[in-house]
N, C-alpha and C positions, 0 to 999 in steps of 0.2 A: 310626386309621391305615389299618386295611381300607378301611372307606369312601372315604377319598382317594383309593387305590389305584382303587379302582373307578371313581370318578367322572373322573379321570386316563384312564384305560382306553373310558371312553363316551366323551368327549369326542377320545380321537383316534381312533376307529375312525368318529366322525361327521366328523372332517377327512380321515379315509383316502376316506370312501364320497364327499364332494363334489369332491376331488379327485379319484377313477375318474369321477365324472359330468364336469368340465370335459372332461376329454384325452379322454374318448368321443365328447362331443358335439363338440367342435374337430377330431378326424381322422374323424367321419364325415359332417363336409358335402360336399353335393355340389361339384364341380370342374366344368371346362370339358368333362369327360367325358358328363354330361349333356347336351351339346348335338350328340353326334356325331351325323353323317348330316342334320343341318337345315342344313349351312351348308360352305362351300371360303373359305380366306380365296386373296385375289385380288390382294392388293396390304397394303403394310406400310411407314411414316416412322414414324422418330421422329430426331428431332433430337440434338445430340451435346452438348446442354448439362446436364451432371450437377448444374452450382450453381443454377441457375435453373430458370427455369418449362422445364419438361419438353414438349414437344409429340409426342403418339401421337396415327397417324392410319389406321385399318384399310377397309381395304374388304374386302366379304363378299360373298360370290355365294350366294344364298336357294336352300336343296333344299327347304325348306319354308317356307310365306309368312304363318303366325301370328306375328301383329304382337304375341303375347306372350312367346314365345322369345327373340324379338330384342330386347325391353326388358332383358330379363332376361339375354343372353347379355352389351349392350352394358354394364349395371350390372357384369358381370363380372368386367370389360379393368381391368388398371390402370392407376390412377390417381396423381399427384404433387401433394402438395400445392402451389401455385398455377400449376401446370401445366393440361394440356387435355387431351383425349381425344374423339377424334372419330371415330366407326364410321358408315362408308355403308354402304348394303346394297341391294346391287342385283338384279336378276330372272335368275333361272337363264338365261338367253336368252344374256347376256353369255358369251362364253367364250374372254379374251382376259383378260391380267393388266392391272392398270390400275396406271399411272403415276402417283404422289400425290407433290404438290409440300408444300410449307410454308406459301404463298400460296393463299389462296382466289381462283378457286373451290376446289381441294387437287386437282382430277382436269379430264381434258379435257372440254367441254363433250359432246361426242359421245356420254359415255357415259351425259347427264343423262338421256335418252329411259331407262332401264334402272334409274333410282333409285325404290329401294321406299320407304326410310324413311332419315333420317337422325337420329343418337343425338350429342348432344354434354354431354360433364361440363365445366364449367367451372370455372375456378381456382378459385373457392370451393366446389367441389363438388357444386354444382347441376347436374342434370342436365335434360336437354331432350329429348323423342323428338319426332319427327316425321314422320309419315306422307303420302308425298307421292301423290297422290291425280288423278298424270298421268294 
């Protein structure tokens, strides 16, 4: 009967200890607070369809122009399932909000001279970065 007790005893003190290990590791990843100072959003759509495919479309103005931040900032943003999500990211130079339509091209051509990188998640979740190399 002791023994039960005991082994009773080990076994929830080893679900107490992976349980403190989940809720640790789940409230201590980093957030969009890691990306302060590298970026101003500049512009913001999303569409008002809650049943269907969701459309988010951010533009970013770059304080900083490492092309791995912004992978990593655009992986971020969220996402809907068969929805879209699409982050331009344009050169600090721009300093003027930008107007994002639903329709591509999503912004006026004027500000293409100014586009760093464009980031797109597709409805199936596939994402795509691209570095535009004007």
């Amino acid at each position: 009967m002791k023994r039960n007790k005991l082994i009773f005893y080990l076994i929830g003190a080893v679900v107490l200890i992976i349980l403190f290990q989940i809720v640790s590791s789940s409230l201590s990843q980093p957030g969009l607070q890691q990306f302060e100072g590298k970026y101003e959003e500049i512009g913001f759509y999303r569409n008002e369809n809650n049943t269907g495919p969701v459309l988010r479309i951010y533009a970013i103005r770059v304080l900083d122009s490492d092309l791995a931040w912004m992978k990593e900032f655009a992986d971020a943003q969220p996402h809907t399932k068969y929805g879209k999500t699409l982050v331009f990211f344009f050169s600090d130079q721009l300093n003027q909000k930008v107007e994002l339509s639903p329709q591509e091209p999503y912004f006026s051509q004027d500000f293409r001279e100014f586009l760093l990188a464009a980031y797109e998640k597709t409805p199936m979740g596939e994402s795509r970065f691209q570095y535009s190399s004007q």
